[in-house]
CHARMM-style PDB file with segment names, atoms N, HN, CA, C and O in Angstrom:
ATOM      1  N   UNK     1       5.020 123.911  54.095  1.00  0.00      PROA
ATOM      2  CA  UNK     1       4.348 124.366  55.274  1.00  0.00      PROA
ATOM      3  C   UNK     1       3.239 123.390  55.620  1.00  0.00      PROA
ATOM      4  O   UNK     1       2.668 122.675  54.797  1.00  0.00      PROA
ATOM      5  N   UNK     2       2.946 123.440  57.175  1.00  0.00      PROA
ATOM      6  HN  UNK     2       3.410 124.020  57.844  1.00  0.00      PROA
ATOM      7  CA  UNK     2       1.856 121.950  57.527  1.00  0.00      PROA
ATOM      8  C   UNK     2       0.719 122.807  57.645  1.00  0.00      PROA
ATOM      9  O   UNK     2       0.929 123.941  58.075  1.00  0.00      PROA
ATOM     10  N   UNK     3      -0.624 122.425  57.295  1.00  0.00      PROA
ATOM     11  HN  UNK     3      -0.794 121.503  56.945  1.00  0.00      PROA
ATOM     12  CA  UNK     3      -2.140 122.824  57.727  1.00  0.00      PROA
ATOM     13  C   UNK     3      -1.783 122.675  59.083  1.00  0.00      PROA
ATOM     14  O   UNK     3      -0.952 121.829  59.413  1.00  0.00      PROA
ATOM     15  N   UNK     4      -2.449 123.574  60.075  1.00  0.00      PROA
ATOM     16  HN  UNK     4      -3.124 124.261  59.807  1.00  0.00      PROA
ATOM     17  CA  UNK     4      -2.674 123.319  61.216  1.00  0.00      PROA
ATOM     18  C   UNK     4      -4.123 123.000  61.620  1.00  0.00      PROA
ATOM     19  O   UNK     4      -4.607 122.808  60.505  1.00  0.00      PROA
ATOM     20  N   UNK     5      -4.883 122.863  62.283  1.00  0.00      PROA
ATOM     21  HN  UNK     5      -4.489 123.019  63.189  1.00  0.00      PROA
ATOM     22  CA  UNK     5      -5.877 121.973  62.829  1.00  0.00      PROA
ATOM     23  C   UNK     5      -6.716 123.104  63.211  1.00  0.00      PROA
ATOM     24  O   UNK     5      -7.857 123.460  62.916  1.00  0.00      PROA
ATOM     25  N   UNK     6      -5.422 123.733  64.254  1.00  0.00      PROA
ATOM     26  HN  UNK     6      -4.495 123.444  64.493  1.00  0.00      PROA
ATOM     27  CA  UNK     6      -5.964 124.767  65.667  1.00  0.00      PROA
ATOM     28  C   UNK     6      -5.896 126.271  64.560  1.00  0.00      PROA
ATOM     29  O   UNK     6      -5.360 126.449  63.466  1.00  0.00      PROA
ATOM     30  N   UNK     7      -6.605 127.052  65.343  1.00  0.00      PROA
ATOM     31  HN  UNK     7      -7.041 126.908  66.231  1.00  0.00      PROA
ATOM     32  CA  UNK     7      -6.745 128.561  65.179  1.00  0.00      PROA
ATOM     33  C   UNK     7      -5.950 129.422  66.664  1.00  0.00      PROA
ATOM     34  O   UNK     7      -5.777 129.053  67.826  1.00  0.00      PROA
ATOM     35  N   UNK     8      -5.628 130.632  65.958  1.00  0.00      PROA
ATOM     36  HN  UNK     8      -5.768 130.932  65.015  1.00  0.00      PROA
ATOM     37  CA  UNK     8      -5.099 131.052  67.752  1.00  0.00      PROA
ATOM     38  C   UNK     8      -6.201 131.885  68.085  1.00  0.00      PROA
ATOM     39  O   UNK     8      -5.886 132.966  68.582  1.00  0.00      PROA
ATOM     40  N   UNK     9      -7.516 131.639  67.925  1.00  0.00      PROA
ATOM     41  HN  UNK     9      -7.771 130.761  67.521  1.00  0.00      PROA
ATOM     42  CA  UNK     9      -8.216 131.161  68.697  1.00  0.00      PROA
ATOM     43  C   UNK     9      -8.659 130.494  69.581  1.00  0.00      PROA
ATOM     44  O   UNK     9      -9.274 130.820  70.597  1.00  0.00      PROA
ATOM     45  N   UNK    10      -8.166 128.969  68.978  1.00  0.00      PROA
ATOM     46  HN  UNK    10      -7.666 128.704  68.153  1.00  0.00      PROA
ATOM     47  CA  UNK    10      -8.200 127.902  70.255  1.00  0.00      PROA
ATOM     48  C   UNK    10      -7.404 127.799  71.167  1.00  0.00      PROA
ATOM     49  O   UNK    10      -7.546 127.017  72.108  1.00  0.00      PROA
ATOM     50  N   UNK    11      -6.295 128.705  70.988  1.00  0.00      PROA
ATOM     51  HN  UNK    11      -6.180 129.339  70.224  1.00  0.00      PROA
ATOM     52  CA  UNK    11      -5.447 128.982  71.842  1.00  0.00      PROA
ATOM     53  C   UNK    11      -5.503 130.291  72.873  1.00  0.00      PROA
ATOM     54  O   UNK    11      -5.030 130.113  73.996  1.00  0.00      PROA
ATOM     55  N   UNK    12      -6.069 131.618  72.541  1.00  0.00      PROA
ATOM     56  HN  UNK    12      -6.454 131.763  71.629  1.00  0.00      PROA
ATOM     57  CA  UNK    12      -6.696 131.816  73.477  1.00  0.00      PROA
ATOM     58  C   UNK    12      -7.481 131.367  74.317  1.00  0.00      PROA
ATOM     59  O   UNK    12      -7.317 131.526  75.527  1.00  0.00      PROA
ATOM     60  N   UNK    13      -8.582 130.655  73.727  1.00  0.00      PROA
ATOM     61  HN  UNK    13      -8.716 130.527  72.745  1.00  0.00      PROA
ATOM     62  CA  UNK    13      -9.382 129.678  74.694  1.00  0.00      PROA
ATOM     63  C   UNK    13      -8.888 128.744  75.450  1.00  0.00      PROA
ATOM     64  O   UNK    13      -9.478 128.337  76.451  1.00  0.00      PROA
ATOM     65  N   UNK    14      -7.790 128.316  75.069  1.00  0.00      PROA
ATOM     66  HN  UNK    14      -7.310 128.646  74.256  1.00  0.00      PROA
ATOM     67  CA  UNK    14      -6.796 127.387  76.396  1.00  0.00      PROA
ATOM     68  C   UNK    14      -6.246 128.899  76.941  1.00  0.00      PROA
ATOM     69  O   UNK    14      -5.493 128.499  77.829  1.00  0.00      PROA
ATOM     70  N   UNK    15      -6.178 129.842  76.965  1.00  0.00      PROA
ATOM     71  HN  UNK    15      -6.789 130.167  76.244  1.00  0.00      PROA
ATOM     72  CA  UNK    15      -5.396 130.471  77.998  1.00  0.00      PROA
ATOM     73  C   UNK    15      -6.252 130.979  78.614  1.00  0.00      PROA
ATOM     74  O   UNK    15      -5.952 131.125  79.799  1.00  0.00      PROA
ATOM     75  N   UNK    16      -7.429 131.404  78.277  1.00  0.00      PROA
ATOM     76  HN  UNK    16      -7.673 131.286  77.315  1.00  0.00      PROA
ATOM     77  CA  UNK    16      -9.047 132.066  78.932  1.00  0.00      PROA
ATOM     78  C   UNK    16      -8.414 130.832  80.074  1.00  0.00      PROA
ATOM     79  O   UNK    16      -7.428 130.809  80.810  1.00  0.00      PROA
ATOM     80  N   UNK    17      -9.367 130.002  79.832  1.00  0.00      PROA
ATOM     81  HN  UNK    17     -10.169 130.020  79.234  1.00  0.00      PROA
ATOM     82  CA  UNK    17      -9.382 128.780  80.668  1.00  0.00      PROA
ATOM     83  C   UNK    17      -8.494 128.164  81.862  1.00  0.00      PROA
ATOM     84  O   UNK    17      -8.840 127.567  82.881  1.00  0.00      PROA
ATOM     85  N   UNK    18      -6.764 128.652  81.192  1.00  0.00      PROA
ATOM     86  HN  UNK    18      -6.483 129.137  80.364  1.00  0.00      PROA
ATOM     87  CA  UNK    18      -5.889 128.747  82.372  1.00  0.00      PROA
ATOM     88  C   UNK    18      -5.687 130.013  83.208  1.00  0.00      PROA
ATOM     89  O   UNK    18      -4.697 130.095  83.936  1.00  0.00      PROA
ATOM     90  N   UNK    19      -6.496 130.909  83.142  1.00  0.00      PROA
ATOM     91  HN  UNK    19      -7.300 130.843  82.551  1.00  0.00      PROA
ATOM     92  CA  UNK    19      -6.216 131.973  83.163  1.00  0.00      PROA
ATOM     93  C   UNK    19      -7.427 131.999  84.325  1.00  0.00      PROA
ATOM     94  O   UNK    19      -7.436 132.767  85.287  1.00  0.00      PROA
ATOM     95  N   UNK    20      -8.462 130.972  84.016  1.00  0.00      PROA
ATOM     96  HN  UNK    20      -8.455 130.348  83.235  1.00  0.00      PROA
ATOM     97  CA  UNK    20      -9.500 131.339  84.870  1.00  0.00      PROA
ATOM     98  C   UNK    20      -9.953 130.528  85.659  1.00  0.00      PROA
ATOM     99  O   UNK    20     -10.954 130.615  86.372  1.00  0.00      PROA
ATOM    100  N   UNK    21      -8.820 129.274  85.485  1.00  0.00      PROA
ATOM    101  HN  UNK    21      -8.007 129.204  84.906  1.00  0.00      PROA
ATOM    102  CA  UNK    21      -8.458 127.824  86.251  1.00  0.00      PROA
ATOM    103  C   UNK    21      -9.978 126.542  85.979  1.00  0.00      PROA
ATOM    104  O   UNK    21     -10.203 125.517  86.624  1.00  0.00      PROA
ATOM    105  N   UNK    22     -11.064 127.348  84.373  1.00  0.00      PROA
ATOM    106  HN  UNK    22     -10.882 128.181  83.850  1.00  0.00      PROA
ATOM    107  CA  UNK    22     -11.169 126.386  84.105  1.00  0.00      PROA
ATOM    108  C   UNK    22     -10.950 124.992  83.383  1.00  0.00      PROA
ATOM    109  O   UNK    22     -10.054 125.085  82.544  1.00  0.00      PROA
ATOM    110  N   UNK    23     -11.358 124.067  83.443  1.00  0.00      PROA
ATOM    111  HN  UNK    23     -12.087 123.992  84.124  1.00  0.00      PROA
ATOM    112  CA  UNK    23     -11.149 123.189  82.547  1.00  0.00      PROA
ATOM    113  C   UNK    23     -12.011 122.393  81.598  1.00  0.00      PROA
ATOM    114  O   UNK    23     -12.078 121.166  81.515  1.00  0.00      PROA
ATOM    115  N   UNK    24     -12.596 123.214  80.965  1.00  0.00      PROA
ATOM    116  HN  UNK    24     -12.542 124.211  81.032  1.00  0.00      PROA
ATOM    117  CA  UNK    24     -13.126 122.773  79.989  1.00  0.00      PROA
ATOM    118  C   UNK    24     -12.986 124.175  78.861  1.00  0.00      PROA
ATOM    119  O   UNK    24     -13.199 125.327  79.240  1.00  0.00      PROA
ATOM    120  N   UNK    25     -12.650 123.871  77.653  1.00  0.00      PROA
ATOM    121  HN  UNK    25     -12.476 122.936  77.345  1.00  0.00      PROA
ATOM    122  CA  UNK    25     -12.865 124.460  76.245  1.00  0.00      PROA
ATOM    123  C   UNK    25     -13.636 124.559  74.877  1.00  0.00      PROA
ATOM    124  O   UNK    25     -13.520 123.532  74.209  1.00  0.00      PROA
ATOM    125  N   UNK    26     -14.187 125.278  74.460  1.00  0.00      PROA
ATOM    126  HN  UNK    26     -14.281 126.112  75.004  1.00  0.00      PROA
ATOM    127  CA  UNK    26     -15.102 125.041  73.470  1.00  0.00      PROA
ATOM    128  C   UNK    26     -14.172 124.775  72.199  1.00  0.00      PROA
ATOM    129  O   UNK    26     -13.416 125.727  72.003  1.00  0.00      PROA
ATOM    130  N   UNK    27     -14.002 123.533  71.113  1.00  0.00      PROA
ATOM    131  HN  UNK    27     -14.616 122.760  71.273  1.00  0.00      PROA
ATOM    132  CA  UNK    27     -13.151 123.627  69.918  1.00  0.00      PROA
ATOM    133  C   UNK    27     -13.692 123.026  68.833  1.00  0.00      PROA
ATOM    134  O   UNK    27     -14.066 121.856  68.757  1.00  0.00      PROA
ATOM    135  N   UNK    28     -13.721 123.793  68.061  1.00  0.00      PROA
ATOM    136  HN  UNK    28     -13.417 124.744  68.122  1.00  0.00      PROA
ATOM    137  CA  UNK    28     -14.477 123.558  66.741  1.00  0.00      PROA
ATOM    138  C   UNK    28     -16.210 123.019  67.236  1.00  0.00      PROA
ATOM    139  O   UNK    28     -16.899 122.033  66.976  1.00  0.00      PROA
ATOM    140  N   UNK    29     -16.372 124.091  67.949  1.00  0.00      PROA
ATOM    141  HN  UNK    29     -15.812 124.892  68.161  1.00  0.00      PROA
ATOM    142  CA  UNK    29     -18.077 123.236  68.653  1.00  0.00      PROA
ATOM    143  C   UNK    29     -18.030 122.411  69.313  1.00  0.00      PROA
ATOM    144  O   UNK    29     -18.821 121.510  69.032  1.00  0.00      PROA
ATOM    145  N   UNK    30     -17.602 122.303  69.902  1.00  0.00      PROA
ATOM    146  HN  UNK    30     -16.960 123.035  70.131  1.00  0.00      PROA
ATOM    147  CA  UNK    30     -17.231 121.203  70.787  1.00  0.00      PROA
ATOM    148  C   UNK    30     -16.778 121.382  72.357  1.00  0.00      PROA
ATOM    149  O   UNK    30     -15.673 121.854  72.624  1.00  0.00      PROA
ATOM    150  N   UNK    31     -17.554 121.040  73.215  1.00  0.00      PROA
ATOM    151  HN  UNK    31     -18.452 120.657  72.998  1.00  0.00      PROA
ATOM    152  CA  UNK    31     -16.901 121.553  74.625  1.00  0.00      PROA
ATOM    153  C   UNK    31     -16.280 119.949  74.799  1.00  0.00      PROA
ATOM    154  O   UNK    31     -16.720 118.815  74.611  1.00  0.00      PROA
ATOM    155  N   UNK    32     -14.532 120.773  75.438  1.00  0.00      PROA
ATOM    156  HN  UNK    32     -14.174 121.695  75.591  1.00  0.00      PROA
ATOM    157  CA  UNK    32     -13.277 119.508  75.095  1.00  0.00      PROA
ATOM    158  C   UNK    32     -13.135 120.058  77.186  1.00  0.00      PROA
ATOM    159  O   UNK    32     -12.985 121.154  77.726  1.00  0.00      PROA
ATOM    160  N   UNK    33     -13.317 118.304  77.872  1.00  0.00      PROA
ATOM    161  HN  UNK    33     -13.439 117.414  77.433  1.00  0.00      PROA
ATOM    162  CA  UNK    33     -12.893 118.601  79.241  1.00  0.00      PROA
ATOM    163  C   UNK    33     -11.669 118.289  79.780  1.00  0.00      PROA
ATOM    164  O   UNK    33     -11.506 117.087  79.574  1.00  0.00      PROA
ATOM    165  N   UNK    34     -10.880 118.668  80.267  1.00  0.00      PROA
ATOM    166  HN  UNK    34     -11.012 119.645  80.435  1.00  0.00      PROA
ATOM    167  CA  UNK    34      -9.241 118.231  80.546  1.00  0.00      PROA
ATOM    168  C   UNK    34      -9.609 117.290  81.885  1.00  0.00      PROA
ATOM    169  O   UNK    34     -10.393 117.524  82.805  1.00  0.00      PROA
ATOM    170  N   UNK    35      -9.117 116.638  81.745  1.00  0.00      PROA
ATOM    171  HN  UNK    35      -8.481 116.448  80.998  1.00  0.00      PROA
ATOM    172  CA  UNK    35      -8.800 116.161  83.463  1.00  0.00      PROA
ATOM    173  C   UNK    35      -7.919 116.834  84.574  1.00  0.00      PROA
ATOM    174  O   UNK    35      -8.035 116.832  85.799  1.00  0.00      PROA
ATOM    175  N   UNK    36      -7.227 117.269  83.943  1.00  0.00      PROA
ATOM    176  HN  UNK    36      -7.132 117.272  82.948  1.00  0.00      PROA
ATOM    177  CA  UNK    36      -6.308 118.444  85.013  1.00  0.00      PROA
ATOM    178  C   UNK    36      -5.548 120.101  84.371  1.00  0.00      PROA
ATOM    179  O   UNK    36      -5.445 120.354  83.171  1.00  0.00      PROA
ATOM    180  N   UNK    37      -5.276 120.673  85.055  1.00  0.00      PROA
ATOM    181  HN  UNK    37      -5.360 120.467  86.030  1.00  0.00      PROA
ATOM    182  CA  UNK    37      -4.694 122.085  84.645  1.00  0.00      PROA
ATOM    183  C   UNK    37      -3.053 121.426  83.927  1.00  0.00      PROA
ATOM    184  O   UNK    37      -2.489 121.995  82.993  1.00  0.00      PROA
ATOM    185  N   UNK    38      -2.634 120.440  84.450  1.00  0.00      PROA
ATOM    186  HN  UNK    38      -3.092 119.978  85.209  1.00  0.00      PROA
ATOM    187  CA  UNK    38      -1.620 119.829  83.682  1.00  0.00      PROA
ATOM    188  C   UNK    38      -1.885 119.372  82.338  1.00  0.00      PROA
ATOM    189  O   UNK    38      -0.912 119.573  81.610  1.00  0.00      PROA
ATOM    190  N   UNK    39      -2.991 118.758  81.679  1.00  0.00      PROA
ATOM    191  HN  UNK    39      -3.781 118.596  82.270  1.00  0.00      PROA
ATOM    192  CA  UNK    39      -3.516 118.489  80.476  1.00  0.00      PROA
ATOM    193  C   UNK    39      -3.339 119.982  79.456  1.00  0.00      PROA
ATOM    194  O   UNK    39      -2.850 120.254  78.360  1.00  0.00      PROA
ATOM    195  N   UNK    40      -4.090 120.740  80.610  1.00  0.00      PROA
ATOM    196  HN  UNK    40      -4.488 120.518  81.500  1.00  0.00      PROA
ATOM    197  CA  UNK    40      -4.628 122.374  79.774  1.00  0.00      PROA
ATOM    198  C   UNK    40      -3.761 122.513  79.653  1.00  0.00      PROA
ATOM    199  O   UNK    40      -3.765 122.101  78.494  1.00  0.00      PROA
ATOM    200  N   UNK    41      -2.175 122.938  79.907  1.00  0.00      PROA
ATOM    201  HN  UNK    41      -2.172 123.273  80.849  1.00  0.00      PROA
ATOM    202  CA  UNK    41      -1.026 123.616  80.225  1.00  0.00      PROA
ATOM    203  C   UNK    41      -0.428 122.433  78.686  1.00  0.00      PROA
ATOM    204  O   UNK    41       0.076 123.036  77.738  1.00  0.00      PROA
ATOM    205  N   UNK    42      -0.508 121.282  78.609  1.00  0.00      PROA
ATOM    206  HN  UNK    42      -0.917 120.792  79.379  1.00  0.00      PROA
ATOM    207  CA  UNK    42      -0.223 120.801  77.661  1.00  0.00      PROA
ATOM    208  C   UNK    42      -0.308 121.466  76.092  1.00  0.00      PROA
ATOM    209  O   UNK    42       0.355 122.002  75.204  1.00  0.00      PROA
ATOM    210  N   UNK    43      -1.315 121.114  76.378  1.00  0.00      PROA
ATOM    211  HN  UNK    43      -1.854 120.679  77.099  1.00  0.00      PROA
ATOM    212  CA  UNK    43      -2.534 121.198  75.353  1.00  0.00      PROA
ATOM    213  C   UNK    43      -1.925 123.267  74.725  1.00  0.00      PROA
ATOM    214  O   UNK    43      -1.561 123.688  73.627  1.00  0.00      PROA
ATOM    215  N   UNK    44      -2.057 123.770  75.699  1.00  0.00      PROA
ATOM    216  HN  UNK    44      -2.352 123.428  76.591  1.00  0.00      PROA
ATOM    217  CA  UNK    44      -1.572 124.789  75.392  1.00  0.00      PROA
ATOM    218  C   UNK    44       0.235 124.675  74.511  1.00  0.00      PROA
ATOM    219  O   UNK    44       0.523 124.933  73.342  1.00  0.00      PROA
ATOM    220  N   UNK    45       0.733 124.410  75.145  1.00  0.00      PROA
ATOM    221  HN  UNK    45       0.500 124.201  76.095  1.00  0.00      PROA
ATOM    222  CA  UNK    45       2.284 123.901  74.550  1.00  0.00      PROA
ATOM    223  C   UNK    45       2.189 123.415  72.898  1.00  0.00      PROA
ATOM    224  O   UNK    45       2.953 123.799  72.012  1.00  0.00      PROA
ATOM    225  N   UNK    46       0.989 122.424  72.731  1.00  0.00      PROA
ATOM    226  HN  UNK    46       0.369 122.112  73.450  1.00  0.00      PROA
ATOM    227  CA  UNK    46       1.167 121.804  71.331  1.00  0.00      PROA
ATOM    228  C   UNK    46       0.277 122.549  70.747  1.00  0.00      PROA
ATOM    229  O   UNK    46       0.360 122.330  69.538  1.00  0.00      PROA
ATOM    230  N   UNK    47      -0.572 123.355  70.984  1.00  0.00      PROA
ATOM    231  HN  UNK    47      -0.639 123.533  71.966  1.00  0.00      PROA
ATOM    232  CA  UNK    47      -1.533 124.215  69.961  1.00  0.00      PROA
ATOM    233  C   UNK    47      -0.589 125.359  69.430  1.00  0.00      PROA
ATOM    234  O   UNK    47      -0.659 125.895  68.324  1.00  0.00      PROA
ATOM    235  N   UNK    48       0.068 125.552  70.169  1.00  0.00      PROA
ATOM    236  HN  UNK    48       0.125 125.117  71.067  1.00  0.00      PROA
ATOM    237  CA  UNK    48       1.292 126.746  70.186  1.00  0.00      PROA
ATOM    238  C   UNK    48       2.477 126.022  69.374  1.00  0.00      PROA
ATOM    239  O   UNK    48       2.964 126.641  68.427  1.00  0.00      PROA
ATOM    240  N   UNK    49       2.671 125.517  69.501  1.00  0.00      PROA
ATOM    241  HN  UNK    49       2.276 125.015  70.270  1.00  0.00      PROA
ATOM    242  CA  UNK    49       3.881 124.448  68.526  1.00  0.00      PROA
ATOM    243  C   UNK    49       2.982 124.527  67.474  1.00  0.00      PROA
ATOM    244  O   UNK    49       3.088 125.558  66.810  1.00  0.00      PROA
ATOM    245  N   UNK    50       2.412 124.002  67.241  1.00  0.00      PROA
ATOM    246  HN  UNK    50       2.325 123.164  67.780  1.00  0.00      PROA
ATOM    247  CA  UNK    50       1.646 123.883  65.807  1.00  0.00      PROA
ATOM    248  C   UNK    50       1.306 124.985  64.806  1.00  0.00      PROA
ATOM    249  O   UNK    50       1.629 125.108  63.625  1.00  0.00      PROA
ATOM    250  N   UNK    51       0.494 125.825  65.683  1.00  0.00      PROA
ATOM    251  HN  UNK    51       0.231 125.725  66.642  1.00  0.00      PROA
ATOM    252  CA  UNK    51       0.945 127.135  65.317  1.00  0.00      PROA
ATOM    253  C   UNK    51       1.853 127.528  65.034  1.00  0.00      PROA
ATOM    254  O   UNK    51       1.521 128.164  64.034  1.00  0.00      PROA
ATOM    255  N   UNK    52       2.696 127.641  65.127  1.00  0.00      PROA
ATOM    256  HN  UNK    52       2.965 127.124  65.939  1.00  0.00      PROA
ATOM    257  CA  UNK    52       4.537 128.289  65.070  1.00  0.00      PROA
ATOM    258  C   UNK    52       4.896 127.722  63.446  1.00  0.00      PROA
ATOM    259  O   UNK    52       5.236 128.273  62.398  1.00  0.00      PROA
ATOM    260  N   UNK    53       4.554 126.002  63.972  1.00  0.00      PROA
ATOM    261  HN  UNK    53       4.278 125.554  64.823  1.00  0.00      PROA
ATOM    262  CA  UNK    53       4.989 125.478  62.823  1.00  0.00      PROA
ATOM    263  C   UNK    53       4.343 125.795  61.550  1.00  0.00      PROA
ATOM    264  O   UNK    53       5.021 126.275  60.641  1.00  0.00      PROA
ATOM    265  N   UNK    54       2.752 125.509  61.364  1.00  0.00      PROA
ATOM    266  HN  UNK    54       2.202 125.119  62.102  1.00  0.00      PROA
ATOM    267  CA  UNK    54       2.321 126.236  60.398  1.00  0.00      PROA
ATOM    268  C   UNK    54       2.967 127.627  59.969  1.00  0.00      PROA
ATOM    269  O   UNK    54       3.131 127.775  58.758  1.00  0.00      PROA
ATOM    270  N   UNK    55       3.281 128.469  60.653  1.00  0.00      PROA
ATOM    271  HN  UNK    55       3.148 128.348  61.636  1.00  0.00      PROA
ATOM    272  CA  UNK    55       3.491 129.889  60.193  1.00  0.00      PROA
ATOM    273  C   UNK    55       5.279 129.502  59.674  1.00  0.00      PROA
ATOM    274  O   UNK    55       5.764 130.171  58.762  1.00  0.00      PROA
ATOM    275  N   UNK    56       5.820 128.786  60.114  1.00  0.00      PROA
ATOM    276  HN  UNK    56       5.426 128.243  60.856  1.00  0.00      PROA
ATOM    277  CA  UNK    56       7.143 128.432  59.417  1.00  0.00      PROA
ATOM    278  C   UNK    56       7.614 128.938  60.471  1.00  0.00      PROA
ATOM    279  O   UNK    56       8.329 129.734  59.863  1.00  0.00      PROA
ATOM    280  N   UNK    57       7.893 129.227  61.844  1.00  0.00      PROA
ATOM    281  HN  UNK    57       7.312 128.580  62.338  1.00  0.00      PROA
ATOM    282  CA  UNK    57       8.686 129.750  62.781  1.00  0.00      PROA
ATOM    283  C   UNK    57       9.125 128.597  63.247  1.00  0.00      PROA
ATOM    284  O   UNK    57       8.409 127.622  63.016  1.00  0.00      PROA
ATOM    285  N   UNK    58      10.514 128.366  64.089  1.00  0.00      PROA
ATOM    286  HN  UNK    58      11.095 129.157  64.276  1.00  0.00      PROA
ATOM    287  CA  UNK    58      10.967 127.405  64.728  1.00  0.00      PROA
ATOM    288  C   UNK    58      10.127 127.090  65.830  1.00  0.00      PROA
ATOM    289  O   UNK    58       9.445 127.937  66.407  1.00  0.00      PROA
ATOM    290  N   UNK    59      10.163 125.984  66.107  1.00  0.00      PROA
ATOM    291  HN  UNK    59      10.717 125.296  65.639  1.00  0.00      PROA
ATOM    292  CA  UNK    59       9.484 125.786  67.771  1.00  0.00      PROA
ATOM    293  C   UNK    59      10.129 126.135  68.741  1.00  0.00      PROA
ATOM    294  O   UNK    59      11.215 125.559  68.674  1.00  0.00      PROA
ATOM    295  N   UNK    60      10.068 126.855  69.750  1.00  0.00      PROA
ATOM    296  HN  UNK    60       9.186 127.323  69.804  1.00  0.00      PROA
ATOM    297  CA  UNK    60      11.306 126.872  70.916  1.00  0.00      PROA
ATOM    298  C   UNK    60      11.189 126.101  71.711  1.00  0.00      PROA
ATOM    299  O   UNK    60      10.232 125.378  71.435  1.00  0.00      PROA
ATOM    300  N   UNK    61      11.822 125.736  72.921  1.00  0.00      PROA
ATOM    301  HN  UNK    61      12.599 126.324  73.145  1.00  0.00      PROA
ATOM    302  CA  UNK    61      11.638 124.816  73.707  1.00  0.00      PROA
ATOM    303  C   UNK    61      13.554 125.518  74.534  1.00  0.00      PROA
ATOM    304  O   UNK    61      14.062 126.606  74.804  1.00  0.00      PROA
ATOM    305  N   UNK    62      13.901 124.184  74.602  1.00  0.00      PROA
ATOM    306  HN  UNK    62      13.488 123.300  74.383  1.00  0.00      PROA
ATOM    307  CA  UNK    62      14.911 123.790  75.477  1.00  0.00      PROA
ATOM    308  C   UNK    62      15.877 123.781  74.656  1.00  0.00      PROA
ATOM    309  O   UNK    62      15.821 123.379  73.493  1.00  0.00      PROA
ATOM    310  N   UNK    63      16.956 124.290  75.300  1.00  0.00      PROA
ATOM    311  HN  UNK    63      17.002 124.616  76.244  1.00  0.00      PROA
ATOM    312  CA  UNK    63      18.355 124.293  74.013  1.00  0.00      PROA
ATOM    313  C   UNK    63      19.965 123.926  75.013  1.00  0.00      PROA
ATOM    314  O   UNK    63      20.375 124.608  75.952  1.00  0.00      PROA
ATOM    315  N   UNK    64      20.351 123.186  74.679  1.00  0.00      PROA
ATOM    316  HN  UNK    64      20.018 122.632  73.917  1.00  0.00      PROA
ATOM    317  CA  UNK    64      21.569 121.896  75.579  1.00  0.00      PROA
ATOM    318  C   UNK    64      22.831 122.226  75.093  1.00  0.00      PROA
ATOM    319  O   UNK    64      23.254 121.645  74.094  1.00  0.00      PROA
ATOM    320  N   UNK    65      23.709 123.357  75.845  1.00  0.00      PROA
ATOM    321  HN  UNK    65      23.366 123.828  76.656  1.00  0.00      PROA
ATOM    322  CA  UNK    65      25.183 123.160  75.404  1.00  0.00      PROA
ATOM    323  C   UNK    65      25.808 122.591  76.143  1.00  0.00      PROA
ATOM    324  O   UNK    65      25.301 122.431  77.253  1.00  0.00      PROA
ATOM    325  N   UNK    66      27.164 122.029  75.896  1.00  0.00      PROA
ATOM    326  HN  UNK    66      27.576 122.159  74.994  1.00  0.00      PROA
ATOM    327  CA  UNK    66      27.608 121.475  76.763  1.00  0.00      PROA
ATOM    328  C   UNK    66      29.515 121.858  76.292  1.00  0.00      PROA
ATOM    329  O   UNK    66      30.111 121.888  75.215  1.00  0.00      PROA
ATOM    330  N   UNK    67      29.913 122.080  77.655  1.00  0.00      PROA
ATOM    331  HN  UNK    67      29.428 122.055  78.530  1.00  0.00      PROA
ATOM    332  CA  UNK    67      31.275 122.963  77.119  1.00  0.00      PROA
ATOM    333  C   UNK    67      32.482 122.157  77.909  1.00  0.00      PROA
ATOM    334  O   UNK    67      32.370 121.781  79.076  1.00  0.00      PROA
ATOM    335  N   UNK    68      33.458 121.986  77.225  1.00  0.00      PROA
ATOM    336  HN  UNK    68      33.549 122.291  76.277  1.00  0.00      PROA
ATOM    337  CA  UNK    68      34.659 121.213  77.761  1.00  0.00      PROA
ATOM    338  C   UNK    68      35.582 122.291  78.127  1.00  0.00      PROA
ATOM    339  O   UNK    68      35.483 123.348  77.503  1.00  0.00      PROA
ATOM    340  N   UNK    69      36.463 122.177  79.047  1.00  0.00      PROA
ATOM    341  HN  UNK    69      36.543 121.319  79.553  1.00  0.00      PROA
ATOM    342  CA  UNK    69      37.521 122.877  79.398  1.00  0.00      PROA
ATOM    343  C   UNK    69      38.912 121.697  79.599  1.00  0.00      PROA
ATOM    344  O   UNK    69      38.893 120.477  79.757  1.00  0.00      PROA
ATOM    345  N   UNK    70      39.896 122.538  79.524  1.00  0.00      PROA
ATOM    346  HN  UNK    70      39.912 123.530  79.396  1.00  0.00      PROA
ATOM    347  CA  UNK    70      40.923 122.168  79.935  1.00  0.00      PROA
ATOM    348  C   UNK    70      41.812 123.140  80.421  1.00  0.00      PROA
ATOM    349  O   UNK    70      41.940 124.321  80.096  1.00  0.00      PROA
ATOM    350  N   UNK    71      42.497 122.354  81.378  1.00  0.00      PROA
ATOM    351  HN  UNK    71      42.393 121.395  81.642  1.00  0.00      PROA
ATOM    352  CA  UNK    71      43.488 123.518  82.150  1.00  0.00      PROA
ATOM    353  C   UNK    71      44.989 123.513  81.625  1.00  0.00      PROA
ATOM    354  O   UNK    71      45.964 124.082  82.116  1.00  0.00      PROA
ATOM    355  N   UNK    72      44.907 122.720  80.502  1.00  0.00      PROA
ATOM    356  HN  UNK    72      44.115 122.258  80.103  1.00  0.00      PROA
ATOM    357  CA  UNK    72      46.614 123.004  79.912  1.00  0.00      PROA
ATOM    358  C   UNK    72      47.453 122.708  80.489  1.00  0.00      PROA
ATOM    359  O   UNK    72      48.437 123.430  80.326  1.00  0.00      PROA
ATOM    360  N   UNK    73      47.617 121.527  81.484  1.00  0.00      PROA
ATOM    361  HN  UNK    73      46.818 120.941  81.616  1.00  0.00      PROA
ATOM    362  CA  UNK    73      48.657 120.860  82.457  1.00  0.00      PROA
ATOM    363  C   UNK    73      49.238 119.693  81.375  1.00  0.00      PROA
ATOM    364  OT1 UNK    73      50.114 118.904  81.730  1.00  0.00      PROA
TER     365      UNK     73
END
């Protein structure tokens, strides 16, 4: 299992923040400023991955099948 960094704490605090369209976060004492709601929205994605991963859960994301057919001619 990996140490994680973040608390889901700091992950509420990225969602306070998107939630309230600001951009700036307090982390580990620290006020952290995004340059855009695209950063925050990031930032949210990998605190959350990390999380997951620490706890041993898969990450989800995006999942790609791809299916062949044939018509038997």
């Amino acid at each position: 299992m990996s140490q994680s960094s973040y608390t889901s704490e700091d992950l509420a605090a990225v969602r306070r923040a998107i939630a309230s369209g600001e951009l700036s976060v307090m982390h580990n004492g620290r006020r952290v400023e995004y340059r855009s709601m695209d950063d925050l929205l990031k930032a949210e994605t990998r605190i959350e991955g990390e999380l997951r991963a620490s706890a041993g859960r898969p990450r989800g994301g995006v999942r790609r099948f791809t299916f062949t057919t044939y018509r038997g001619e």
